[in-house]
Phi, psi and omega in degrees: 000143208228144181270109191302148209272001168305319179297317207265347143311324173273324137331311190286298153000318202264316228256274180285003142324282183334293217287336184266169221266158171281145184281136163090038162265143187299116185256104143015133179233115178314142156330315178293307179311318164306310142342297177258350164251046142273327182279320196288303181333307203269096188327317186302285168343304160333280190323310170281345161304325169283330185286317176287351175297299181307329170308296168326323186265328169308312166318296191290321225252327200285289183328308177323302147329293194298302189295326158294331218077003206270316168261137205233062167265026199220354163271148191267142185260043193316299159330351193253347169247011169083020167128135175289170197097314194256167207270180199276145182251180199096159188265192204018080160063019175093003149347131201166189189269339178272329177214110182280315203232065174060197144247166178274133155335122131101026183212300156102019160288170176293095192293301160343307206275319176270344176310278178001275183293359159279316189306303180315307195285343217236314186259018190274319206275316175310321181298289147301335159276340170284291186299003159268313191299327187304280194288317181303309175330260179341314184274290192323301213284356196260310179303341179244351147301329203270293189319291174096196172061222132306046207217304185267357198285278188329321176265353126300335183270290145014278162001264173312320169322284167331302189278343151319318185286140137316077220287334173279344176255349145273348163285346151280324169276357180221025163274339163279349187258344180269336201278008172283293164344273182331291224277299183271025163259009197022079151258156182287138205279134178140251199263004163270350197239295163346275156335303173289327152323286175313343203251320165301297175306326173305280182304325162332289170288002183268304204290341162318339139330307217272305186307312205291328158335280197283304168317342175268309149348284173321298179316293191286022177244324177326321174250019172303183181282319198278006184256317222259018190259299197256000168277288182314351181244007151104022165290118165334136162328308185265005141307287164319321208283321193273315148279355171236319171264349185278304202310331192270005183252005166327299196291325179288002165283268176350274185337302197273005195265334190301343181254327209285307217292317147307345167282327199270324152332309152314310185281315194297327181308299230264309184290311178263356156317303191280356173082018138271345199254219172272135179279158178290128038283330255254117181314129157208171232253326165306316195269310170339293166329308171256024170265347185288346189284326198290321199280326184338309182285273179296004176203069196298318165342288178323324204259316220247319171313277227295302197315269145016298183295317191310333158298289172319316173272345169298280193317308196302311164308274200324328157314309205286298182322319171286323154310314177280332177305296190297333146339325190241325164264126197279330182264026187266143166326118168286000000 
């Protein structure tokens, strides 16, 4: 008996009716998604997400700006301060429409034009020491979680070493003997050999955080199902570590670059503070600082812009950082 093809049409018709989702059904949301409109939720987070956007673009745009002419941090104004030597003139520290946040005392450069051009140097140098703290983390911490044996016993111990110095008095103590190094591997003598000091000794002394981080991970991952899955089908180790255990260590990766990067901000602030890190002319928020102390009474304006910004772009990390640890974490407490 044979079924008239209007019918077998209309069967089919019902079938894909069935199959397709009805409009306004509730659609299933990935772990990442959830994450982040948890993260959009938290106003703070926000906030600070916005001040670090503005650092970042502040960082890119002051070369650029210097190279226009429009930021001057390195001509001196005598006139504007009334003689060297001597305070800025006008109140708060010469403040106007040609220098929105004054000039410096006894010189009359432009304090904008060097924040500005501090701020570029502060995340340039942070930044670069987090991503070498970044990969040795990760390759150590994914190997010796993985390995076991002797394998994790030595890079643990390792570790432990690293972490053992008294990492600001070695940064004081082995900045003439590296940056002499640094200097006859010819790289150029000054503000590069400053630089490239800091970003080695900063990552260096960085990435043992990040491993033991990622090595404990590792440890609960190692006997899932999808690592012993891919064992079984004859994948190479750097296959696992890398196609299989790296994808799953993002969020405490995110958590740590997000904490690191404001601690190196710091260390860099504090180093040329102390006259290891970069020197004058060439601006950082640190050597700013300390030319600003001597000034403190009579021109506090000088002292406080820099202070500020350098508060500001920590705290805006350190938010962002917290916000994504919870963000990320489903039972941590709103």
């Amino acid at each position: 008996m044979s079924v008239p093809l209007s019918d077998l049409e209309a069967d089919v018709a019902s079938v894909n009716e069935v199959d397709e989702p009805k409009k306004g059904a509730i659609a299933g949301r990935s772990p990442t998604q959830l994450a982040m409109a948890r993260l959009r939720h938290d106003k703070v987070s926000m906030v600070a997400f916005a001040v670090i956007v503005i650092s970042i673009l502040m960082a890119i745009a002051s070369p650029i700006l210097e190279n226009m002419g429009i930021l001057d941090p390195y001509t001196p104004h005598y006139d504007l301060v009334g003689g060297l030597g001597t305070l800025p003139n006008g109140p708060f520290g010469g403040i106007g429409w040609h220098h929105m946040l004054g000039v410096e005392p006894g010189i009359g450069r432009d304090v904008l034009s060097r924040v500005f051009l501090g701020v570029t140097f502060s995340l340039m140098i942070s930044t670069a020491a987090t991503i070498i703290s970044v990969v040795f983390g990760m390759v150590f911490g994914i190997i010796s979680g993985y390995a076991g044996g002797a394998t994790d016993f030595w890079i643990s111990r390792w570790m432990d070493l690293i972490l053992a110095f008294p990492q600001l008095l070695m940064l004081l103590a082995l900045s003439p003997v590296l940056k002499d190094r640094i200097t006859s591997m010819g790289v150029p003598a000054g503000t590069a050999t400053s630089a490239v000091y800091l970003i080695v000794v900063l990552g260096f002394f960085g990435w043992p955080y990040l491993a033991r981080i990622v090595r404990g991970q590792v440890l609960t991952l190692r006997n899932r199902e999808f690592v012993e899955a891919a064992r079984s089908l004859g994948a190479t180790r750097r296959r696992i570590w890398f196609r299989e255990l790296l994808p799953n260590l993002w969020a405490p990766l995110l958590v740590y670059v997000s904490l690191t990067l404001p601690l190196f901000i710091s260390a860099e602030a504090a180093l040329s503070f102390l006259g290891v890190g970069l020197q004058a002319p060439t601006p950082s928020l640190g050597n700013i600082l300390n030319d600003s102390v001597s000034y403190f009474d009579p021109d506090p304006t000088f002292f406080f812009v820099p202070g500020i910004v350098l508060v500001l772009i920590v705290l805006a990390f350190n938010m962002l950082g917290d916000g994504l640890r919870d963000a990320l974490d489903p039972k941590s407490s709103r």
